[in-house]
OpenMM code with the backbone's topology and positions (N, CA, C; nanometers):
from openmm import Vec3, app, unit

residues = "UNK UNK UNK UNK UNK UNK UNK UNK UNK UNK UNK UNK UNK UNK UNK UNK UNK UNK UNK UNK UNK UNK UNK UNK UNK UNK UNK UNK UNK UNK UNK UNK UNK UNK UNK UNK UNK UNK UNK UNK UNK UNK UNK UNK UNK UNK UNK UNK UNK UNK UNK UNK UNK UNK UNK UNK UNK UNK UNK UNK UNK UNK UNK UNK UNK UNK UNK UNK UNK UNK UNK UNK UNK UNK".split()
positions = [
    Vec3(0.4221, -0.8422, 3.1020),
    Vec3(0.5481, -0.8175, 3.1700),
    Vec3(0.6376, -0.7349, 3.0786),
    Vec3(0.6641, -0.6564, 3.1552),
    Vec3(0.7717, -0.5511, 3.0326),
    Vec3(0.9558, -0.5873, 3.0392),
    Vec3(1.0063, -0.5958, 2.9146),
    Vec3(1.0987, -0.6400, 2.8968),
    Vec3(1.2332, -0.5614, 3.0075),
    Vec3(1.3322, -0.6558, 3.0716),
    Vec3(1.4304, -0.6424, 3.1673),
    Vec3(1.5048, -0.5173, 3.1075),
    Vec3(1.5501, -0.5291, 2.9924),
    Vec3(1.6466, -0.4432, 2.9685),
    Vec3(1.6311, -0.4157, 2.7923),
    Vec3(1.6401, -0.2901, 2.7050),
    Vec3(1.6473, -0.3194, 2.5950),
    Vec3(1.7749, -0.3049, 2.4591),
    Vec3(1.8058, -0.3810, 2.4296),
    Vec3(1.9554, -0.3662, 2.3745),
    Vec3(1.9462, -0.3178, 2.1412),
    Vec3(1.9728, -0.2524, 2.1460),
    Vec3(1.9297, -0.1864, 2.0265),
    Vec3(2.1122, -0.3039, 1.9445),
    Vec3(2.0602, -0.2906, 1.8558),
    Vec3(2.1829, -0.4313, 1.7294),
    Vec3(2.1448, -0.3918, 1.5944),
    Vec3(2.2684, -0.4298, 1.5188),
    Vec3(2.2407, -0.3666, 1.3870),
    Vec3(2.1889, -0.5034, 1.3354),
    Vec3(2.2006, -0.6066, 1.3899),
    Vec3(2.1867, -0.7263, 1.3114),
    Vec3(2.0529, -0.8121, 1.3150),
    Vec3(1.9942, -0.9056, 1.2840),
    Vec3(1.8904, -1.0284, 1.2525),
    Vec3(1.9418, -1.1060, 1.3674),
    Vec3(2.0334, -1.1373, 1.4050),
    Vec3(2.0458, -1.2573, 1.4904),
    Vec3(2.1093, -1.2037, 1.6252),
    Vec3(2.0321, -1.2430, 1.7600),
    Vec3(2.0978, -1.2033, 1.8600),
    Vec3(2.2020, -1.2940, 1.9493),
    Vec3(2.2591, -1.3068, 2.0718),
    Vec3(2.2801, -1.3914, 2.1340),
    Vec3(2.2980, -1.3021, 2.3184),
    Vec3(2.2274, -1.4355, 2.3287),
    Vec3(2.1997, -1.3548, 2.4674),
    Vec3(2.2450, -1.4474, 2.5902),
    Vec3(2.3373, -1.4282, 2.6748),
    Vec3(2.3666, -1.5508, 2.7702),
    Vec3(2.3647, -1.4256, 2.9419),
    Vec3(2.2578, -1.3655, 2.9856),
    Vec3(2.1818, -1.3046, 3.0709),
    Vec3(2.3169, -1.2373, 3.0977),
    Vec3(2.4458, -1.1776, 3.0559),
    Vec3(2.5147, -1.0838, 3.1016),
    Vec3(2.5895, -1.1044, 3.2630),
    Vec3(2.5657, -1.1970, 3.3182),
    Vec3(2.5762, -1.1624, 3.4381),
    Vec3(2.7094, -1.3108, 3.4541),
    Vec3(2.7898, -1.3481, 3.3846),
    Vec3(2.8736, -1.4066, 3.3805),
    Vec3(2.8394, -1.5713, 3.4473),
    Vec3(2.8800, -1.6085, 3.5363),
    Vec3(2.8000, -1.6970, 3.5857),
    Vec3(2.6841, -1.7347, 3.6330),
    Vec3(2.6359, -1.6231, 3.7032),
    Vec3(2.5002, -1.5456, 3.7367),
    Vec3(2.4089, -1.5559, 3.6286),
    Vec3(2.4567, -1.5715, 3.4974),
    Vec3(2.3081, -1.5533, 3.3392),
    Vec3(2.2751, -1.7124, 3.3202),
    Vec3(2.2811, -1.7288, 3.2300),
    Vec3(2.2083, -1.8274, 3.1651),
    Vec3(2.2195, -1.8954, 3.0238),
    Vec3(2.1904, -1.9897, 2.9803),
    Vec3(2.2812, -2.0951, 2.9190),
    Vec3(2.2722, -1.9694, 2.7388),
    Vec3(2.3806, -1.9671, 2.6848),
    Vec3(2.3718, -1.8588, 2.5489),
    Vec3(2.2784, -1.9245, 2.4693),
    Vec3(2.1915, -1.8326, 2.4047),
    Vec3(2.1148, -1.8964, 2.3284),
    Vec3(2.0838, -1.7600, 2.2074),
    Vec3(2.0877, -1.8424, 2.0805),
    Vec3(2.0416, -1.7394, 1.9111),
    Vec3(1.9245, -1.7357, 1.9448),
    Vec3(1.8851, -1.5926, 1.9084),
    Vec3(1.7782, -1.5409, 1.8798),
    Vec3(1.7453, -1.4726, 1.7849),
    Vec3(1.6452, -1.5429, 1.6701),
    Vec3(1.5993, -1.4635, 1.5687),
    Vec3(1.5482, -1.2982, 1.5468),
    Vec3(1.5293, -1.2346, 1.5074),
    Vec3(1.4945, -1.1096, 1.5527),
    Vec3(1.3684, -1.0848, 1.4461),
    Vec3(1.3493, -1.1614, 1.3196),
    Vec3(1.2724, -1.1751, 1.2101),
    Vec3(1.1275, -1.2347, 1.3022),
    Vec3(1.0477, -1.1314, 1.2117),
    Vec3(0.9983, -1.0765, 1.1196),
    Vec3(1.0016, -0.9462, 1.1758),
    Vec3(1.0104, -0.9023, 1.2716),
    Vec3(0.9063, -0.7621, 1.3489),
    Vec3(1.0476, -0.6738, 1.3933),
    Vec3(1.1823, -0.7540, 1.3805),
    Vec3(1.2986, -0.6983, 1.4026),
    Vec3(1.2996, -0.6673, 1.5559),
    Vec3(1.2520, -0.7474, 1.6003),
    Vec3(1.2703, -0.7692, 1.7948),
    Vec3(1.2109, -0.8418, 1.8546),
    Vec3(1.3151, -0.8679, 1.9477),
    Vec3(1.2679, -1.0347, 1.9752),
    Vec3(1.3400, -1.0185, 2.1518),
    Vec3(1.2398, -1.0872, 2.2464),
    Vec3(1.2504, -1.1367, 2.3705),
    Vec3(1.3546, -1.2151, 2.4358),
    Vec3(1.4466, -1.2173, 2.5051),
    Vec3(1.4763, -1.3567, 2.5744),
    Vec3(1.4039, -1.4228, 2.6205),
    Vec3(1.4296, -1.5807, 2.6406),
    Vec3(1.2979, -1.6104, 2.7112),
    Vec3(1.3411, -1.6630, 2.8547),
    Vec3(1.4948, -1.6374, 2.8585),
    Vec3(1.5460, -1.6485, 3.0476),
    Vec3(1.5299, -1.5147, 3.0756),
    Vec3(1.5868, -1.4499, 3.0529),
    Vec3(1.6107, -1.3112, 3.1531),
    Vec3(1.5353, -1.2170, 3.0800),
    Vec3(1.4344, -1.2028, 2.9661),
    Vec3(1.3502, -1.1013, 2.9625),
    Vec3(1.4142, -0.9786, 2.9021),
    Vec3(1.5230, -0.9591, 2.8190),
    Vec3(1.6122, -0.8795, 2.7391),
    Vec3(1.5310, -0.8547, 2.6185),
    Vec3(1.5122, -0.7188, 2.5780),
    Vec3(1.4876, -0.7273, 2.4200),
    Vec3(1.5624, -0.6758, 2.3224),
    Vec3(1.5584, -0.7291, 2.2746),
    Vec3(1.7100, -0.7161, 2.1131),
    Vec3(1.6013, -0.6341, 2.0507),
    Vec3(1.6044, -0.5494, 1.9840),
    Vec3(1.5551, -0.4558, 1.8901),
    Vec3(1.6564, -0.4094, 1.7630),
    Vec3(1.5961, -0.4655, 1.6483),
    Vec3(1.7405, -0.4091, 1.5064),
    Vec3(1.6929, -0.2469, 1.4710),
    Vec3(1.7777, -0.1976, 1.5334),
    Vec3(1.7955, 0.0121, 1.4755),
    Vec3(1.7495, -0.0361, 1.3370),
    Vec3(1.8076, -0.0940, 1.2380),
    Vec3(1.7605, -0.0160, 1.0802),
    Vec3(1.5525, -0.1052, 1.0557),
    Vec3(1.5146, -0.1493, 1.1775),
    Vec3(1.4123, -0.1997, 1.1256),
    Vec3(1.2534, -0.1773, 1.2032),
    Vec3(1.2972, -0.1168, 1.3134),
    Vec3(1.2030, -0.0612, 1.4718),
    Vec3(1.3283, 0.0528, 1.4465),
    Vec3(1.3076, 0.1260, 1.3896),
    Vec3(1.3929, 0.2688, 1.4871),
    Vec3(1.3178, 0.3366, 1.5972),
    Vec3(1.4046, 0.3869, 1.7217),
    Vec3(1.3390, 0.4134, 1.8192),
    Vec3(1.2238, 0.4268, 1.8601),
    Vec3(1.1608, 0.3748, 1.7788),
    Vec3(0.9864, 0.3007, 1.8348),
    Vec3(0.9728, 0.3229, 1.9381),
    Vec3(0.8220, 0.3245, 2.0366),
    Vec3(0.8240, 0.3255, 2.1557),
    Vec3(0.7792, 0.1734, 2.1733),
    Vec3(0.8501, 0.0927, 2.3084),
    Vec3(0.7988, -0.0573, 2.3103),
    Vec3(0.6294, -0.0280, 2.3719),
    Vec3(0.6177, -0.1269, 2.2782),
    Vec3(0.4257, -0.1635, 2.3169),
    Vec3(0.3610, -0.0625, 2.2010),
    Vec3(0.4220, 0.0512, 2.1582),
    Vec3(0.3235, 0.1206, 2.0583),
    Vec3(0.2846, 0.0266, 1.9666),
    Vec3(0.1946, 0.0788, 1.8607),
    Vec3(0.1612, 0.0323, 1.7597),
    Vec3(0.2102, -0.0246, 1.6719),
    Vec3(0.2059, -0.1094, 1.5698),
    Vec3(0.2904, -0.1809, 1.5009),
    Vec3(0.2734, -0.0773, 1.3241),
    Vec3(0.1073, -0.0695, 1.3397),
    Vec3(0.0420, 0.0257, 1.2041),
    Vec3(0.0422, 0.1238, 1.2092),
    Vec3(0.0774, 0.2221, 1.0874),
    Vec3(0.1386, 0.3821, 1.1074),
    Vec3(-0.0522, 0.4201, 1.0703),
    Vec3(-0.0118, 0.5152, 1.1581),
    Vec3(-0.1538, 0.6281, 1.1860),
    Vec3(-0.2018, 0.6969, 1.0057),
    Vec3(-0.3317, 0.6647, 1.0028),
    Vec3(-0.3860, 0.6885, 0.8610),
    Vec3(-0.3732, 0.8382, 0.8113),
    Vec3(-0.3792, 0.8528, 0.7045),
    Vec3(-0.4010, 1.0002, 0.6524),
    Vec3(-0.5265, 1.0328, 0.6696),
    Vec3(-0.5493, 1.1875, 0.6824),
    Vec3(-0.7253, 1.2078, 0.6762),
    Vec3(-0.7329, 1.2387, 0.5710),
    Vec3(-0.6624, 1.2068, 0.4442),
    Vec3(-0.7324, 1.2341, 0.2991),
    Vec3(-0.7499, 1.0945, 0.2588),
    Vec3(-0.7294, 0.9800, 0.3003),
    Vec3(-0.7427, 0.8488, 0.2697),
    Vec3(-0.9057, 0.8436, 0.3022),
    Vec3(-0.9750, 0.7503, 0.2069),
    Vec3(-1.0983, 0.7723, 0.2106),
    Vec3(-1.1951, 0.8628, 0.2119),
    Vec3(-1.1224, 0.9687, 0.1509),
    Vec3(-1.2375, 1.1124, 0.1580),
    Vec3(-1.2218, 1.1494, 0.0402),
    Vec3(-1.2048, 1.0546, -0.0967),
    Vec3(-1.2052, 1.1233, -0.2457),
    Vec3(-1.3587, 1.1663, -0.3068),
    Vec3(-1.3502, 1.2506, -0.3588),
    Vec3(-1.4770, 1.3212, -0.4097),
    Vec3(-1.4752, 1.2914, -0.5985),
] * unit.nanometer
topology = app.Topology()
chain = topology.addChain("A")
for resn in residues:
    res = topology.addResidue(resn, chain)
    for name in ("N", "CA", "C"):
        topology.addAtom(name, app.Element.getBySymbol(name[0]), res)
């Protein structure tokens, strides 16, 4: 399932109470550690920290693409 909405934060800790005033859902902290983004688990929001995922694409890869001189020493 792909995330509702995605909200970019400078910070580690989120708080998320579904935006929708009475309409959301009870506020709840959300860690953002280790991977620097993290899910709601009512409404499906993802917090993403800018200095730690910069504009990443969601779902890409987590491991940066190898060099082609890595493993080819002579």
């Amino acid at each position: 399932m792909t995330p509702f909405e995605t909200i970019e934060i400078d910070a580690m800790m989120a708080a998320c109470d579904g935006g929708g005033g009475p309409l959301g859902h009870p506020k709840v902290y959300l860690s953002l550690a280790p991977l620097g983004r993290v899910e709601c688990p009512y409404c499906s929001r993802l917090f993403v920290n800018r200095a730690i995922a910069p504009s990443d694409k969601i779902g890409a890869s987590e491991s940066p693409p190898e060099s082609p001189a890595e493993g080819s020493r002579a």
